[in-house]
C-alpha positions, -999 to +999 in steps of 0.1 A: -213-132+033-225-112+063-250-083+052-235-050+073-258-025+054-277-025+090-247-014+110-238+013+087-254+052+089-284+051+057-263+072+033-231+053+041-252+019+033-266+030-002-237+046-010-215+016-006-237-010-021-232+011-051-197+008-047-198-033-041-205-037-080-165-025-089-153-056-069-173-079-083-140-095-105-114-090-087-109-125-073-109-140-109-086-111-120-059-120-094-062-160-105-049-147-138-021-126-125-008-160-105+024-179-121+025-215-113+059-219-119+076-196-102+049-190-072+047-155-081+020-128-092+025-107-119+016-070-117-012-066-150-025-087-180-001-076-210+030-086-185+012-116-181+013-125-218+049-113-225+074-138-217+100-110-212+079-098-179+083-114-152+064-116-122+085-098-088+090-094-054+063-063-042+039-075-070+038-115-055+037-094-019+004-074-029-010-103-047-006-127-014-018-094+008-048-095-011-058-133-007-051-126+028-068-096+041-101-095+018-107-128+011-115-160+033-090-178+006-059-190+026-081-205+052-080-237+021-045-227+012-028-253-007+005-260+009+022-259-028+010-224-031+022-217+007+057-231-006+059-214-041+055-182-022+083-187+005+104-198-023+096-165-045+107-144-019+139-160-002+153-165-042+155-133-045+176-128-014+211-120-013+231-147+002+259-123+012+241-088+019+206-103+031+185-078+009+160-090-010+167-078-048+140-087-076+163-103-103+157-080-131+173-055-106+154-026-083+154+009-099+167+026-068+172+033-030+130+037-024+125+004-041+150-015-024+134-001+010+098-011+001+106-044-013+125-050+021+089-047+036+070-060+008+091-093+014+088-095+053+050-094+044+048-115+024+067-144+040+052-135+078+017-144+062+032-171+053+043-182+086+079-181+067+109-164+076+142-149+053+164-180+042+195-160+053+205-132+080+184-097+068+202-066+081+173-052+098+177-079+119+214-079+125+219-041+128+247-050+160+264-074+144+295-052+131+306-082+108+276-076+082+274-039+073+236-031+058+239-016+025+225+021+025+219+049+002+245+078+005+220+100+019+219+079+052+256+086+060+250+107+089+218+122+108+225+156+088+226+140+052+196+121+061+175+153+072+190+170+044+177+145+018+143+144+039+142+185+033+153+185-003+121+167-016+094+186-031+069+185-002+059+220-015+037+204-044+043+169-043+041+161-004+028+125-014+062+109-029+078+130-004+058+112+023+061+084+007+099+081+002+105+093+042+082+063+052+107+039+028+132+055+045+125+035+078+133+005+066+168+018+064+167+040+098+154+004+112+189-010+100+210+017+123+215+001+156+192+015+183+216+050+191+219+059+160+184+047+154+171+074+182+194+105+165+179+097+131+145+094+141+146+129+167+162+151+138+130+138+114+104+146+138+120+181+144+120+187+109+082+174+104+072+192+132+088+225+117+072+218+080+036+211+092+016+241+078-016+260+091-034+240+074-025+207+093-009+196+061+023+193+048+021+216+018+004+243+010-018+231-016-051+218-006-054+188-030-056+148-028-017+153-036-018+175-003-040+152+017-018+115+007+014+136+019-005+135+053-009+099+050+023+091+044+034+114+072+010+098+092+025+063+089+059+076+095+044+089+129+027+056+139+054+033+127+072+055+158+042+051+181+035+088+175+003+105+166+001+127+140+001+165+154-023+188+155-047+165+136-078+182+141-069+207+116-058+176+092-095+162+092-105+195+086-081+203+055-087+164+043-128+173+041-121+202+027-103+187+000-134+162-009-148+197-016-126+219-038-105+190-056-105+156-080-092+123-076-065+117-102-059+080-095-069+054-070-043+062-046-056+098-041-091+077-037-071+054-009-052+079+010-078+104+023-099+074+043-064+056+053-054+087+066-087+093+082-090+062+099-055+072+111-071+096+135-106+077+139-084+056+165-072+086+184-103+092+207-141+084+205-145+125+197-120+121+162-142+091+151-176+107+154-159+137+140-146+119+108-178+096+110-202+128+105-175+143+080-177+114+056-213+110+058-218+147+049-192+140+020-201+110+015-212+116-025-176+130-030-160+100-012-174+077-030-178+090-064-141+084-078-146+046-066-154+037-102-136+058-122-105+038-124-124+004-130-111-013-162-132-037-183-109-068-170-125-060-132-096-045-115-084-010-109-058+011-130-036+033-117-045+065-138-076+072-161-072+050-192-036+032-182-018+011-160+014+016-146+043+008-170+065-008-141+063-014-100+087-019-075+113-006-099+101-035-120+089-036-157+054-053-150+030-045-181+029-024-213+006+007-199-028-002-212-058+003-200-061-026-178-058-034-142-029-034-123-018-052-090-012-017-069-042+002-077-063-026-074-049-032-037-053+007-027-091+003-038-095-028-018-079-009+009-105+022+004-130+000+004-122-019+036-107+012+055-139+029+045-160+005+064-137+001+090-139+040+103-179+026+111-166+001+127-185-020+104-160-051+085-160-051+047-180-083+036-150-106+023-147-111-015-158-146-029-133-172-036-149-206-040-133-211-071-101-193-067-077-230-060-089-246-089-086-217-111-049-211-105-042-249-102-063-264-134-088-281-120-111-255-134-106-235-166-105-202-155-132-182-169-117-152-193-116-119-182 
């Protein structure tokens, strides 16, 4: 494992080898949440031992995203685990619609959207592709019609359900259900594609507040709204506007708020390194913030550690279900999501130095999941 603490400003180095100790199990964690037989990952340990939870689509997508982005472990991939993967996923498509649908059925629009993404991750890391025809990709072909929520009717509906969410005071699920949106806009064939996408950017544009923001609060809840803006605006090619004042109000969240789960820990360095890549002046700008914050940044790294090594998503619990998906019974105990976003902080926190995030160990990780080791317990 390369040693980066050299490339990295003093206060950033010792704060982070603090923060290295949290991710010290989450390789052998993830082993656990593997199936064998059905080449999935399950979401937390209690869904693991109840035989009526079942592993599922966005859960085996964040599980696979893990191996591959902060480990070295696919580089010794075993091609049974490649093929249990690809299998996973294009099961769970629909022959006659192309969507991918998790069998015990998705909760709503916003989950069908993300595990539409979740499953083109998972099988392009794969090197895979859909076993059938995916509307996305045949938007002009008028014999399949996608299938799409009612609010997507028309360019008005759709702005209308953008507007109707509660981006006073809870901008992040706002944010977050206009970037699942996209998958859908992404369906429309490229006219109607344009119209949906102009009306959505005159609306943001309009909403954006003094502040930078997209409320009026000045919280994490606040500052993960701009994140989730911000990925509608680059999945467009678009920079978010008027983003000096965002690093500002983001900063000055560090100092007047609390992180409430590891998503609110993720958000505010995603969102960051966002703007980092605008211009040399934005990185040195965000660089110098999080140094001068850098206790506050780093202080909420731990406090959603569980005792099996892995992250929850609130203080004292898991999530009860993900992806629309029952996926454990709420304990405290890791889950597969909050686990990911803290990997994420953790990588996306080095990254804005321009420094990689040392890769997690997996020398045992194959022979864990395929018996030729015992796995050690948690």
């Amino acid at each position: 494992m390369k040693d980066n603490s050299t490339a990295l400003p003093r206060e950033v180095a010792q704060a982070l080898e603090k923060v290295e100790v949290y991710y010290e199990k989450c390789v052998l964690w993830l082993a656990h949440m593997f199936d064998p037989a059905t080449g999935g990952f399950h979401m937390a340990m209690s869904g693991v031992k109840d035989p009526a939870i079942e592993p599922a689509i966005e859960m085996t997508a964040w599980g696979v995203s893990m191996l591959h982005t902060y480990t070295g472990a696919l580089a010794s991939m075993p091609g049974k685990f490649r093929e249990g993967i690809v299998n996973f996923i294009n099961d769970r498509q629909d022959p006659v619609t192309g969507m991918f649908i998790d069998r015990q059925g998705p909760a709503n629009a916003r989950e069908t959207a993300r595990n539409q993404a979740a499953a083109f991750s998972a099988l392009s890391v794969m090197g895979a592709k859909p076993r059938y025809p995916h509307p996305r990709d045949t938007a002009k072909d008028t014999a399949r019609t996608p299938v799409m929520p009612e609010y997507m009717e028309s360019a008005d509906s759709y702005i209308a359900w953008v507007a109707g969410m509660n981006w006073d005071h809870a901008s992040w699920s706002a944010g977050d259900q206009t970037q699942s949106s996209l998958q859908y806009v992404n369906m429309l064939d490229a006219a109607r594609q344009e119209e949906y996408k102009k009306v959505l950017f005159d609306w943001l544009a309009d909403r954006q507040q003094e502040s930078g923001l997209w409320s009026p609060d000045m919280d994490f809840n606040a500052a993960s709204g701009a994140f989730k803006v911000g990925l509608v605006y680059s999945a467009c090619g678009l920079r978010l506007p008027n983003f000096d004042k965002i690093i500002d109000a983001v900063f000055r969240c560090y100092e007047v708020s609390k992180t409430t789960s590891p998503f609110f820990v993720r958000n505010p360095i995603s969102v960051l390194h966002q703007m980092a890549a605008y211009s040399p002046e934005a990185r040195a700008k965000i660089q110098a913030g999080i140094i001068g914050h850098i206790d506050a940044v780093t202080a909420s790294f731990g406090e959603f550690l569980c005792p099996d090594g892995a992250f929850s998503a609130g203080k004292g619990k898991s999530m009860v279900s993900f992806g629309g998906v029952a996926g454990s019974h709420g304990l405290y105990e890791g889950d597969i999501d909050a686990t990911l976003m803290m990997l994420i902080a953790r990588r996306t926190l080095y990254s804005i130095f321009d420094v990689p995030a040392p890769l997690l160990n997996t020398d045992d990780f194959w022979a864990w999941i395929y018996g030729k080791k015992p796995i050690p317990a948690l």
